[in-house]
TIRO-776826 format. One record per atom (N, C-alpha, C, O): residue in one letter; x, y, z. Coordinates in pm, whole numbers, padded with zeros to 5 digits, always signed. Layout:
BEGIN
aXYZ;...
END
This chain:
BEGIN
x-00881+00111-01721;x-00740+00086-01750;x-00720+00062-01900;x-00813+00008-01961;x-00621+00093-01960;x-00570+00119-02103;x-00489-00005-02138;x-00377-00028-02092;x-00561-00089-02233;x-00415-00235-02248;x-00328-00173-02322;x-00352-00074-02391;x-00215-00235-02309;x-00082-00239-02333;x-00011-00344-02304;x-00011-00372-02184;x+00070-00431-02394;x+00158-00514-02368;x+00246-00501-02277;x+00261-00593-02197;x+00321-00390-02266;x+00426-00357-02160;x+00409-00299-02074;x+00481-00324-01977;x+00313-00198-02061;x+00254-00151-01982;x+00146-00168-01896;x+00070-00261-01926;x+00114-00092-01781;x+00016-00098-01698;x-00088+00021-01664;x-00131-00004-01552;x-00123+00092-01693;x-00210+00247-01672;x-00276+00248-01590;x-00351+00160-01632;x-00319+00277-01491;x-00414+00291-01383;x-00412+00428-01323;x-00312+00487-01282;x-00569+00481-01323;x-00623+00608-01304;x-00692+00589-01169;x-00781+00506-01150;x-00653+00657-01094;x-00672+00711-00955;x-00792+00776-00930;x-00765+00896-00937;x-00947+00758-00896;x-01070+00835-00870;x-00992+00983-00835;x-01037+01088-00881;x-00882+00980-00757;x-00868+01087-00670;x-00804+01208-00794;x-00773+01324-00763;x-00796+01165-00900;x-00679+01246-00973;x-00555+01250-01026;x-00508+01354-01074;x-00482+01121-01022;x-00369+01084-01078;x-00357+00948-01108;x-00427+00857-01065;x-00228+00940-01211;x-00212+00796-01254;x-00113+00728-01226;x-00009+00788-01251;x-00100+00632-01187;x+00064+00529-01212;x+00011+00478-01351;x-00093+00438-01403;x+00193+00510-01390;x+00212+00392-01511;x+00315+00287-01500;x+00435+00312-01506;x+00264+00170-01484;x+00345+00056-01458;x+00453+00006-01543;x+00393-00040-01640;x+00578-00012-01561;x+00630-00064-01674;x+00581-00209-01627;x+00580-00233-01506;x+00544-00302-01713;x+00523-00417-01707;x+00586-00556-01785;x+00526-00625-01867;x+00694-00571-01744;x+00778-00672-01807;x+00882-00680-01688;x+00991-00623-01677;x+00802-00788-01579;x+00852-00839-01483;x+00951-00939-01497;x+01062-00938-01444;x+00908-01017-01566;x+00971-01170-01637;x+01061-01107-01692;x+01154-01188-01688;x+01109-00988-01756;x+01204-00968-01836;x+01279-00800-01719;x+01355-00710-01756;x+01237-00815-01628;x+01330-00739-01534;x+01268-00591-01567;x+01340-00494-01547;x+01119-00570-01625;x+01119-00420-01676;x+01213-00360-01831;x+01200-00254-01892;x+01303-00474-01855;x+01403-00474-01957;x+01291-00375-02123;x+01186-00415-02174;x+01358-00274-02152;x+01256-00186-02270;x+01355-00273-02374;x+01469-00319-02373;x+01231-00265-02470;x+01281-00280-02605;x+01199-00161-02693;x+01162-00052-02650;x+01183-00219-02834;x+01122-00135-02936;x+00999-00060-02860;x+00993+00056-02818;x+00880-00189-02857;x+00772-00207-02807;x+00768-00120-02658;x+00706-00014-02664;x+00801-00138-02587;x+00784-00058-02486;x+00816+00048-02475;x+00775+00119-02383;x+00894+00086-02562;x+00967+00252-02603;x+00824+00298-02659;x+00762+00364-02576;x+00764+00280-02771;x+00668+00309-02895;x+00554+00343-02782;x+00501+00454-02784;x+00505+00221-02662;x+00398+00202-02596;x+00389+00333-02491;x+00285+00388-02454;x+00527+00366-02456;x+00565+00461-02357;x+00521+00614-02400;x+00479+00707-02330;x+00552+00605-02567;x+00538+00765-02595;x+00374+00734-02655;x+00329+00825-02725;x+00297+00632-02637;x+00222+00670-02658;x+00113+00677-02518;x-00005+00711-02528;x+00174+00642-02400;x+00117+00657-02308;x+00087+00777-02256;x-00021+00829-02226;x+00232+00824-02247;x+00257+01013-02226;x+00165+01087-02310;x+00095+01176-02262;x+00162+01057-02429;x+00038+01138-02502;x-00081+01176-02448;x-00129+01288-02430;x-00137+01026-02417;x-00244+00992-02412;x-00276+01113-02242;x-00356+01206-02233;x-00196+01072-02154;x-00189+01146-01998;x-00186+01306-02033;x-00251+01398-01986;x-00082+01302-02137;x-00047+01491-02128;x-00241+01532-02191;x-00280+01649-02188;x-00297+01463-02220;x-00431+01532-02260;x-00545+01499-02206;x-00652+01522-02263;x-00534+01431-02072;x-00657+01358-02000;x-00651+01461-01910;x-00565+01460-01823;x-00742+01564-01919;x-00796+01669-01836;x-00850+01654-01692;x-00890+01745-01620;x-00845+01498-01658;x-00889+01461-01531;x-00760+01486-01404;x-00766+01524-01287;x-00639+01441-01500;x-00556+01438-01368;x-00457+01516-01336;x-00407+01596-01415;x-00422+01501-01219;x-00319+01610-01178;x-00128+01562-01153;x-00049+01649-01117;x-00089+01437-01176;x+00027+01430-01183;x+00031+01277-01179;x-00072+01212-01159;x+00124+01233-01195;x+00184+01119-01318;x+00278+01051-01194;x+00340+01134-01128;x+00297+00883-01150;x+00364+00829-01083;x+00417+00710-01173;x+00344+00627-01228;x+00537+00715-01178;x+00628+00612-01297;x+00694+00493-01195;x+00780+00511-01109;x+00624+00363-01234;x+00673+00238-01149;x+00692+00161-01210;x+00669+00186-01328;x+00744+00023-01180;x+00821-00075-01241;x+00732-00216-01161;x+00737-00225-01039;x+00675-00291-01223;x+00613-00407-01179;x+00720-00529-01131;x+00795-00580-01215;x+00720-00575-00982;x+00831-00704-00989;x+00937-00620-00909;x+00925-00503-00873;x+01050-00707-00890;x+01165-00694-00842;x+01286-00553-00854;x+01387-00518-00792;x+01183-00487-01007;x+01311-00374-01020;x+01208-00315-01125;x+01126-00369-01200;x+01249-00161-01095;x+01237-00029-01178;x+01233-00103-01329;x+01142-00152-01395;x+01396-00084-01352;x+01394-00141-01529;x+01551-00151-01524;x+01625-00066-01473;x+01595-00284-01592;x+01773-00318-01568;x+01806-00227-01712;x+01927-00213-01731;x+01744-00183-01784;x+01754-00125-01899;x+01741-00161-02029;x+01620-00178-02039;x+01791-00183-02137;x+01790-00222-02255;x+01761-00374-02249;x+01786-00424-02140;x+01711-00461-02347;x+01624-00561-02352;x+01771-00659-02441;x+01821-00640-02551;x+01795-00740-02358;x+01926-00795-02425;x+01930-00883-02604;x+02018-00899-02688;x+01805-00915-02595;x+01745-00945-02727;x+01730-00862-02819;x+01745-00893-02937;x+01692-00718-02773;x+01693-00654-02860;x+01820-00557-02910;x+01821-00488-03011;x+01911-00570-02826;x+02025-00493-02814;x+02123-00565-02970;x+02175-00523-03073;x+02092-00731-02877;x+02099-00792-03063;x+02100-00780-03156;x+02195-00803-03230;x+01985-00737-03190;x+01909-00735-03295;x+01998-00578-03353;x+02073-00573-03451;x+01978-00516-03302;x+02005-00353-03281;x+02148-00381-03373;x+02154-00357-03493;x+02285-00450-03275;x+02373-00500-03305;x+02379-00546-03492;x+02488-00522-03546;x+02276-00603-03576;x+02286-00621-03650;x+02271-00554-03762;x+02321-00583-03870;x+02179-00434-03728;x+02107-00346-03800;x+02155-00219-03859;x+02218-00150-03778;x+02145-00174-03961;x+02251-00080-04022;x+02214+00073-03969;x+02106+00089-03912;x+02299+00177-03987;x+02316+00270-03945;x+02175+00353-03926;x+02134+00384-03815;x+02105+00386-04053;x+01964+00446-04054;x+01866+00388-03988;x+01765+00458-03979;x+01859+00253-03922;x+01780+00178-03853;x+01786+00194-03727;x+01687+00200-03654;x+01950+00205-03676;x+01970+00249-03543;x+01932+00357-03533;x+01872+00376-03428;x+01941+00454-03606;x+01932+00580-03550;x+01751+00671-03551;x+01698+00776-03515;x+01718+00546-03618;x+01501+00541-03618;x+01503+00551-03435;x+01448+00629-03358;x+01593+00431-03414;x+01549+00369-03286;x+01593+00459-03168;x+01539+00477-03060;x+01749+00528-03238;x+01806+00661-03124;x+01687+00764-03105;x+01680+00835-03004;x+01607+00766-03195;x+01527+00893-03173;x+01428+00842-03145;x+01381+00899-03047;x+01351+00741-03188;x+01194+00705-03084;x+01252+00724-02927;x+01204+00806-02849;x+01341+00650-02901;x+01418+00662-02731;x+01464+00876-02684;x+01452+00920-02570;x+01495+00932-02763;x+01489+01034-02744;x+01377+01092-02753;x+01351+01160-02653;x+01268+01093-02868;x+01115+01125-02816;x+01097+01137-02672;x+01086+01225-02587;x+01100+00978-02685;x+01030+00931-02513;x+01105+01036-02388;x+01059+01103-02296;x+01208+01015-02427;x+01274+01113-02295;x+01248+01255-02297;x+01247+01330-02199;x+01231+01281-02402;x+01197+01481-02413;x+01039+01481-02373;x+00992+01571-02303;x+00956+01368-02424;x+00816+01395-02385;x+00782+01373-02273;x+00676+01414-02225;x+00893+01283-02194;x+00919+01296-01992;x+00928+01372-01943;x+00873+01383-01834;x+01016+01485-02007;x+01051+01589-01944;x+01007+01648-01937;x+01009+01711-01832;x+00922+01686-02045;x+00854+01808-02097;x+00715+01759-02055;x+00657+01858-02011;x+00659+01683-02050;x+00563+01658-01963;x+00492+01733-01871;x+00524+01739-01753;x+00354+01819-01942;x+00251+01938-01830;x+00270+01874-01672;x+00330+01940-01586;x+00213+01741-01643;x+00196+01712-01563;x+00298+01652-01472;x+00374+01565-01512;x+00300+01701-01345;x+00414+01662-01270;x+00430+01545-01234;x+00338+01466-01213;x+00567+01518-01220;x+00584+01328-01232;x+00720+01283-01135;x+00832+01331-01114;x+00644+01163-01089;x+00732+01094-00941;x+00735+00992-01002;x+00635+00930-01040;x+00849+00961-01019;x+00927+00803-01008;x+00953+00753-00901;x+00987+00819-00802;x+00935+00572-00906;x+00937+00545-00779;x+01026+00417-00813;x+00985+00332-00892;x+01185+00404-00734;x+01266+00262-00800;x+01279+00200-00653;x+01301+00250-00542;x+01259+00078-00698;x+01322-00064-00660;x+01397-00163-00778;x+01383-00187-00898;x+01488-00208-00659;x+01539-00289-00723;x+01637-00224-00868;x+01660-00103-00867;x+01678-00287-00956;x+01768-00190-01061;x+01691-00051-01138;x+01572-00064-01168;x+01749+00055-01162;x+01757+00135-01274;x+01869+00158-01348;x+01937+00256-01320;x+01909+00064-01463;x+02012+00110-01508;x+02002+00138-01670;x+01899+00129-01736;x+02140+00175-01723;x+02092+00235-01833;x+02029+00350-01892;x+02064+00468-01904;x+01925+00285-01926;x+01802+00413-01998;x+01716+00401-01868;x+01728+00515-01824;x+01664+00357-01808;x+01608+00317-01724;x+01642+00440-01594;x+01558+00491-01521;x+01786+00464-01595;x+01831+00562-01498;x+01746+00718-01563;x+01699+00816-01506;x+01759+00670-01738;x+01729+00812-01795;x+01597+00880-01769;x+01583+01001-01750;x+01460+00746-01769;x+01377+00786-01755;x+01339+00880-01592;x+01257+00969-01574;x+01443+00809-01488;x+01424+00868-01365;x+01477+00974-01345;x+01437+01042-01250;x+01588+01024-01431;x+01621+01134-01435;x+01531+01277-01517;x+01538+01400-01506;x+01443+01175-01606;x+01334+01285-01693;x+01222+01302-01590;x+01137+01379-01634;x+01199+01266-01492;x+01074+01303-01389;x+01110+01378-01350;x+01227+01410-01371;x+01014+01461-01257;x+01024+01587-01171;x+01092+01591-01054;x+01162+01676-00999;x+01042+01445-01020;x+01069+01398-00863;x+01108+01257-00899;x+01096+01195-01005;x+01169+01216-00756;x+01194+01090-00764;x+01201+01001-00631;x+01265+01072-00552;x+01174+00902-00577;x+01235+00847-00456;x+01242+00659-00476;x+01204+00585-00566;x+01311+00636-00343;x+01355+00476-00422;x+01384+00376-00300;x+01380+00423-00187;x+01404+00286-00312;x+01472+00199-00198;x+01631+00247-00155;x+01717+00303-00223;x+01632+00202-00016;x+01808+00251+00024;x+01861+00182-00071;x+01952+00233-00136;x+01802+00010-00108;x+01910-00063-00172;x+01931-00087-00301;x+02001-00171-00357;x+01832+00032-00358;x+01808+00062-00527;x+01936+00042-00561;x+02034+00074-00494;x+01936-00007-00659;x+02103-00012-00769;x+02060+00058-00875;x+01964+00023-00943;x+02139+00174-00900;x+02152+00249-01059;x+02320+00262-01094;x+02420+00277-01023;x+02299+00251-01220;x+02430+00212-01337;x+02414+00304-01442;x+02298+00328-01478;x+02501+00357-01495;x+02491+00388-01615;x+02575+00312-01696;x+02676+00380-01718;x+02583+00202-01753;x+02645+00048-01800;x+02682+00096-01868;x+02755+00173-01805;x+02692+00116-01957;x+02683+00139-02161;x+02798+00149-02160;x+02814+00154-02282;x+02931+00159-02104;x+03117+00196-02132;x+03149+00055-02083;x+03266+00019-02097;x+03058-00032-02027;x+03113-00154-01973;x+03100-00251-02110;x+03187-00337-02124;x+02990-00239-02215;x+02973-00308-02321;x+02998-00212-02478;x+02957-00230-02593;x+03068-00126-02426;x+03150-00061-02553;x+03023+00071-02596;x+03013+00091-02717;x+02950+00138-02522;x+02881+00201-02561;x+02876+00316-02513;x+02989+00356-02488;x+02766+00416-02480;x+02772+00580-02413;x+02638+00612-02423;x+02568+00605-02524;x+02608+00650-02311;x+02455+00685-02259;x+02410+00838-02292;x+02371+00936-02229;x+02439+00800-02441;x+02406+00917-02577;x+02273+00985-02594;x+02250+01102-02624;x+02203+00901-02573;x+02028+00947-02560;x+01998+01040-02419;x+01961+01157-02410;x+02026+00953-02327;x+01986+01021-02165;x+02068+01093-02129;x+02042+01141-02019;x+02201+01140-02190;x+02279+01248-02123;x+02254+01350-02048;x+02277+01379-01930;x+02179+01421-02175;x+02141+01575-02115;x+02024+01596-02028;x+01999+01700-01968;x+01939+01460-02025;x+01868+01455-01895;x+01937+01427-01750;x+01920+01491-01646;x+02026+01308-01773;x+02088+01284-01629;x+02197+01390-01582;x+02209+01434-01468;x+02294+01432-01725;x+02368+01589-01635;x+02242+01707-01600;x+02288+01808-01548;x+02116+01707-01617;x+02076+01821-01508;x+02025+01753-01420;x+01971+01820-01332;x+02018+01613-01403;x+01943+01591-01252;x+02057+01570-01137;x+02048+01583-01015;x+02182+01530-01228;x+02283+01504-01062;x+02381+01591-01099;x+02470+01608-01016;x+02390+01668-01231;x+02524+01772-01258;x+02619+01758-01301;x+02689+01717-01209;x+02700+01769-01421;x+02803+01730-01490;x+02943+01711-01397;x+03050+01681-01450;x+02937+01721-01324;x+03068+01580-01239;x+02997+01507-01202;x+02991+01464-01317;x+02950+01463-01165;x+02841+01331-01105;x+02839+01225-01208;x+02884+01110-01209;x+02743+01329-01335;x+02761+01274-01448;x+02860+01207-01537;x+02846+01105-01605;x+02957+01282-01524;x+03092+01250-01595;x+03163+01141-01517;x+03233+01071-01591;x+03164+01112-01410;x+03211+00991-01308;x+03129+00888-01315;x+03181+00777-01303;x+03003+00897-01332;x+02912+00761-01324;x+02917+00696-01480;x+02943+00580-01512;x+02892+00782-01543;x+02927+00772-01756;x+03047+00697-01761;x+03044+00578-01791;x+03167+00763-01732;x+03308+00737-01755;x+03326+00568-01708;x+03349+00470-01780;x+03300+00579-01509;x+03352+00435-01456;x+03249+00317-01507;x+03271+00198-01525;x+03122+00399-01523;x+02964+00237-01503;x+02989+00169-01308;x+02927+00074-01260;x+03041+00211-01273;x+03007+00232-01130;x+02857+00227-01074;x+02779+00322-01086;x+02828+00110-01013;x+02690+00096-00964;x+02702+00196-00835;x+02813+00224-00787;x+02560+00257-00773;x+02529+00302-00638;x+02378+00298-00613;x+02293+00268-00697;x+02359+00326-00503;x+02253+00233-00424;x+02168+00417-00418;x+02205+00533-00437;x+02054+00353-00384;x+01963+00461-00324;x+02001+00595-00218;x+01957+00710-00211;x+02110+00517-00138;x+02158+00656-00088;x+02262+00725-00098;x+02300+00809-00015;x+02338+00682-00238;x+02374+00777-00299;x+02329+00831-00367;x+02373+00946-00364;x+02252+00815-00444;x+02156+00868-00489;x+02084+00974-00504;x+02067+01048-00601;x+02014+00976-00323;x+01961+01062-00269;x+02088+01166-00249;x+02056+01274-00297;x+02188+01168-00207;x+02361+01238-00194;x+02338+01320-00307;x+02308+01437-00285;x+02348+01272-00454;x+02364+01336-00546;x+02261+01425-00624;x+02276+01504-00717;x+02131+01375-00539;x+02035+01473-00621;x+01951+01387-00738;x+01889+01447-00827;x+01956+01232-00729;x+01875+01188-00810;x+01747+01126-00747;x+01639+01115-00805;x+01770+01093-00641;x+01643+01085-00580;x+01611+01189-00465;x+01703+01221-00389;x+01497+01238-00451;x+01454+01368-00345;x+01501+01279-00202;x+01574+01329-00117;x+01449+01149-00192;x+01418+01078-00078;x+01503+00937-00107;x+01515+00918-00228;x+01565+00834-00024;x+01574+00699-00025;x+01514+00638+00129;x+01527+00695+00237;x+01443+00502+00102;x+01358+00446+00240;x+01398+00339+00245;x+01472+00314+00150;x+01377+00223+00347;x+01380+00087+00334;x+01311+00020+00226;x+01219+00093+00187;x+01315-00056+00180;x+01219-00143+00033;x+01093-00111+00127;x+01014-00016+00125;x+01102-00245+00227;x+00976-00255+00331;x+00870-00164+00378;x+00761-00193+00428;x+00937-00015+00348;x+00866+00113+00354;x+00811+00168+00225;x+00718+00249+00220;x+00869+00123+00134;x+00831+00214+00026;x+00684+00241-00034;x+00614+00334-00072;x+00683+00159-00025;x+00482+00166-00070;x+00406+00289+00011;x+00352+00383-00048;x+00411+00273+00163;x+00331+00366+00253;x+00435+00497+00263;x+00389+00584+00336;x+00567+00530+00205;x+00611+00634+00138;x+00549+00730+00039;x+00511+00848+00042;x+00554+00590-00091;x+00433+00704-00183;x+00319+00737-00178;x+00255+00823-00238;x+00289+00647-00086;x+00129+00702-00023;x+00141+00843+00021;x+00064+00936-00005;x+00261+00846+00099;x+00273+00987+00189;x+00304+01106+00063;x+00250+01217+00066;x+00399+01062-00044;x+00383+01173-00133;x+00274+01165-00215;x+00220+01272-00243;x+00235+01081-00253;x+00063+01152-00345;x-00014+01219-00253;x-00056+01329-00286;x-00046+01168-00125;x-00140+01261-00013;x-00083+01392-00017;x-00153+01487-00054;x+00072+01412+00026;x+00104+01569-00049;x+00056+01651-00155;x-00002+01759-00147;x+00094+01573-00273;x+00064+01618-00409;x-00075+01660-00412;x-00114+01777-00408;x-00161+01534-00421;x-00338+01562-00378;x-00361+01670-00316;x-00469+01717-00351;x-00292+01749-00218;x-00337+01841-00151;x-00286+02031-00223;x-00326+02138-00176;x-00225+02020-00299;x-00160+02122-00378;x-00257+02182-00537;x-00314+02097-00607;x-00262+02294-00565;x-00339+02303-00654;x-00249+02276-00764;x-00131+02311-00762;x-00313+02203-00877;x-00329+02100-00999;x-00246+02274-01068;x-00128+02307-01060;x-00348+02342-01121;x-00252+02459-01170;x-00151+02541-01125;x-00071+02587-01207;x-00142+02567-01012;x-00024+02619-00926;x+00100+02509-00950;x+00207+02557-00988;x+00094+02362-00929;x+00177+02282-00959;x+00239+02265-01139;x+00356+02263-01175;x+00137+02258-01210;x+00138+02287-01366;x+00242+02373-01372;x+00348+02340-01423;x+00213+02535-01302;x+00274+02643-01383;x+00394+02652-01326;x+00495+02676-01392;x+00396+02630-01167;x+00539+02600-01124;x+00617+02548-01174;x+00728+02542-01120;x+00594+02490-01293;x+00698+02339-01318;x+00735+02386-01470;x+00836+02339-01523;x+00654+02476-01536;x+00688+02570-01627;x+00777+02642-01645;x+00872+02658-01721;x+00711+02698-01526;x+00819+02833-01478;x+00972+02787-01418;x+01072+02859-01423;x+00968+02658-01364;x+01135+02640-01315;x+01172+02609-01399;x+01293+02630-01408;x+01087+02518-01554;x+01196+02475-01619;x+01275+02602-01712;x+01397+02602-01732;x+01188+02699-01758;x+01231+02836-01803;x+01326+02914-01749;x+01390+02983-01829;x+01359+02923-01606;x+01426+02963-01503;x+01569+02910-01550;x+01675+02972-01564;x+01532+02752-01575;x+01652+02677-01546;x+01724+02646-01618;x+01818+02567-01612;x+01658+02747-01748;x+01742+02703-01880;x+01822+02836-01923;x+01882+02849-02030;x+01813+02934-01820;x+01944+03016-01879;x+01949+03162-01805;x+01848+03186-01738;x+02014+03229-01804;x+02033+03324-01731;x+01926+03447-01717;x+01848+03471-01809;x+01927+03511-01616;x+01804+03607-01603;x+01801+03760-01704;x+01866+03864-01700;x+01704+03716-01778;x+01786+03782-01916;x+01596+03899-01863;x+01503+03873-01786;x+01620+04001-01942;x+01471+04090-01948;x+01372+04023-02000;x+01265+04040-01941;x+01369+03959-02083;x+01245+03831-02143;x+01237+03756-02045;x+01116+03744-02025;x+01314+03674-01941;x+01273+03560-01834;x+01229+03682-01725;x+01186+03614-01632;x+01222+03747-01707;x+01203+03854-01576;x+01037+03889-01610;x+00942+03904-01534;x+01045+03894-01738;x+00898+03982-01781;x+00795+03853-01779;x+00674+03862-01761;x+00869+03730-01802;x+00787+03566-01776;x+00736+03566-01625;x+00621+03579-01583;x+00851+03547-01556;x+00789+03543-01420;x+00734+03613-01327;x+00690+03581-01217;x+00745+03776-01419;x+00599+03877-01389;x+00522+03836-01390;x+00449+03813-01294;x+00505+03802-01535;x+00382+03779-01600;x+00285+03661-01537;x+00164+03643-01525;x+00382+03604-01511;x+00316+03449-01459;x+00209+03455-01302;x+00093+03414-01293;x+00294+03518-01190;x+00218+03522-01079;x+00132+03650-01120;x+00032+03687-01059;x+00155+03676-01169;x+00018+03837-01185;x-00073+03739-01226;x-00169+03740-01148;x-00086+03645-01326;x-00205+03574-01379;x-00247+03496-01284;x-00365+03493-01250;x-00153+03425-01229;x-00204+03335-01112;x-00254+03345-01016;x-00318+03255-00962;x-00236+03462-00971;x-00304+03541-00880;x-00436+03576-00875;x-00511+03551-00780;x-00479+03659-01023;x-00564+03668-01077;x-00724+03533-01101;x-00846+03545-01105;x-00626+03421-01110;x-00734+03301-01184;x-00816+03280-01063;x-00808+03345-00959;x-00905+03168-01092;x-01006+03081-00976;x-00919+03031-00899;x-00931+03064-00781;x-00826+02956-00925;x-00787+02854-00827;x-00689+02962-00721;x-00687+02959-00598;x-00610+03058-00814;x-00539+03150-00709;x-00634+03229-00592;x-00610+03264-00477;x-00755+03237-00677;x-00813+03310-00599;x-00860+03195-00465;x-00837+03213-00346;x-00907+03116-00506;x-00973+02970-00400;x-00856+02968-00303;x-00860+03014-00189;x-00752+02910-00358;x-00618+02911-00242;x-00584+03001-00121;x-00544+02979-00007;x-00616+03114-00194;x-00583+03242-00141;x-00701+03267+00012;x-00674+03308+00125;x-00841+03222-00050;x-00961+03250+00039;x-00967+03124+00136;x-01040+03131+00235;x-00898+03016+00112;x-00923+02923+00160;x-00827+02936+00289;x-00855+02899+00403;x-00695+03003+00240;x-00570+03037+00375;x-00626+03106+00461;x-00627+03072+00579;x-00698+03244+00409;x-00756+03332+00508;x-00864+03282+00572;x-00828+03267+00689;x-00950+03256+00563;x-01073+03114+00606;x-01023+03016+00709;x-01101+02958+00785;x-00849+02991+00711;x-00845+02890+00771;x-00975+02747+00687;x-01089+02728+00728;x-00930+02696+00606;x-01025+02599+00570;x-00939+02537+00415;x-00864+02599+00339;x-00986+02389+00408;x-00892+02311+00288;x-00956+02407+00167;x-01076+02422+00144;x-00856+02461+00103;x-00900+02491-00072;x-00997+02397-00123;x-01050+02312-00052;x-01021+02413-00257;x-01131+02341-00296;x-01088+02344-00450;x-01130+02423-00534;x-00971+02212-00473;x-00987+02241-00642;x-01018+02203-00745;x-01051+02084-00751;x-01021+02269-00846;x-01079+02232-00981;x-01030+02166-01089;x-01050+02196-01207;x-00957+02062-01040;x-00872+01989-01092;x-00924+01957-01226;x-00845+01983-01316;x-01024+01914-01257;x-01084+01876-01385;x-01128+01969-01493;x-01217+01938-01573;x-01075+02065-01493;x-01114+02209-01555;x-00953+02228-01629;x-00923+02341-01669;x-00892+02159-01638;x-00687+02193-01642;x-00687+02298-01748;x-00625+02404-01758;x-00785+02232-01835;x-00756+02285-01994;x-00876+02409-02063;x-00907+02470-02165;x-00906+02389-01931;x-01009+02568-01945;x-00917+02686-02022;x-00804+02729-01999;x-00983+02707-02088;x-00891+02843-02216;x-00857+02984-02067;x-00746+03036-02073;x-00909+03011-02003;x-00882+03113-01906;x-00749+02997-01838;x-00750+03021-01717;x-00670+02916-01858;x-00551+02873-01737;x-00482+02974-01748;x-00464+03027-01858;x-00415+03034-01607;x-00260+03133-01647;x-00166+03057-01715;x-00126+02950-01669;x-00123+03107-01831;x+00047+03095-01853;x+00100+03235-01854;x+00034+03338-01870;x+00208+03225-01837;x+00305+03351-01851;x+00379+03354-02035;x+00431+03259-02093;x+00367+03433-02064;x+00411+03503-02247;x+00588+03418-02243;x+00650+03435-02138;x+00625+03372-02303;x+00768+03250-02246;x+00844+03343-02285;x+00803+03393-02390;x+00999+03418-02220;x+01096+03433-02309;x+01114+03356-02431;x+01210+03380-02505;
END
């Protein structure tokens, strides 16, 4: 395990990691420090060749209530070029969520609000308690959820977006799930032996097939089917097809028998990518 003040890191024998936010006592609440700790966590994961996908949790009672009221203070006092150091370490963090090789499940209890909503909106996946509370606050204390925008309008869609931004209107886990920000909502009491049930999924999927999938939709999803995105997602299953693991998958269906993968190999110079529009 990796210290960190705010954080928690823990690596899975089996192939994946949770990263804990850790500032229970303070509700998960981010400040500087946990922003800085965050993008350097993601670093550290996007290049550990051991694992195959990324689980984002919150230690204690709640996900993360959002911004750190002490530091919001502070923030409050600080002149224009200072804030805007701090707008962009917080935007880092969210583009290097997104953009993130490895596929990633958030898991909320208790509040996500704020930035806190943003980070759950920068994962791949997501699921939560029925009685999760998410907010997007920031119009209730004179502000606008300027950083996480363009992550949260593609996870629930610019009316969703524009109604939750506009009112700061709290909703619970199953709306949530309604709108497309969480895949799933469960009882609290369930949630644990939930994500059990999705990592046992995940675990069972090949590490590069999942990689390139997640490539390939985000390319898909960024703009219309133009002759450069067509010649990508040629390109892409012809290679995949082609590699070890396509091939393993492939022999393992006809076999009737579990694949066998090579999860620890990620960054072998032979991986398929497809040529990007």
């Amino acid at each position: 395990m990796i210290d960190f003040d705010t954080l928690e890191l823990e690596h899975d024998p089996r192939g994946f990691a949770t990263l804990w936010l850790n500032r229970p006592e303070k509700n998960n609440a981010f400040d500087a420090q946990m922003i800085r700790e965050l993008i350097i966590a993601l670093d550290r994961l996007q290049n550990d060749s051991r694992l195959r996908f990324l689980v984002l949790r919150g230690r204690g009672r709640h996900f993360s209530t959002g911004a750190d009221l002490a530091w919001m203070q502070e923030s409050a006092n600080l002149d224009f070029n200072t804030n805007l150091g701090d707008a962009r370490e917080l935007g880092e963090l969210m583009y290097n969520l997104a953009k993130l090789k490895l596929p990633s499940l958030a898991v909320v209890q208790g509040a996500a609000y704020g930035g806190a909503l943003g980070l759950v909106s920068c994962c791949d996946m997501a699921i939560g308690a029925d009685d999760a509370q998410f907010c997007l606050s920031e119009v209730k204390i004179g502000l606008a959820p300027a950083v996480i925008s363009p992550f949260v309008t593609q996870a629930i869609g610019p009316r969703h977006a524009r109604r939750y931004a506009l009112t700061g209107e709290r909703f619970n886990g199953l709306r949530a799930t309604e709108i497309g920000l969480l895949a799933a909502s469960y009882p609290l009491a369930e949630l644990d032996r939930r994500v059990d049930e999705w990592v046992t999924n995940l675990l069972a999927n090949s590490p590069q097939a999942m990689r390139v999938s997640k490539e390939l939709l985000r390319e898909v999803g960024d703009g219309e089917l133009s002759p450069a995105l067509r010649r990508y997602c040629e390109n892409t299953i012809a290679r995949i097809r082609v590699s070890a693991e396509g091939q393993e998958g492939l022999q393992a269906f006809l076999n009737k028998r579990e694949p066998r993968w090579r999860h620890e190999n990620r960054h072998e110079n032979n991986e398929p990518e497809g040529s990007r529009p």
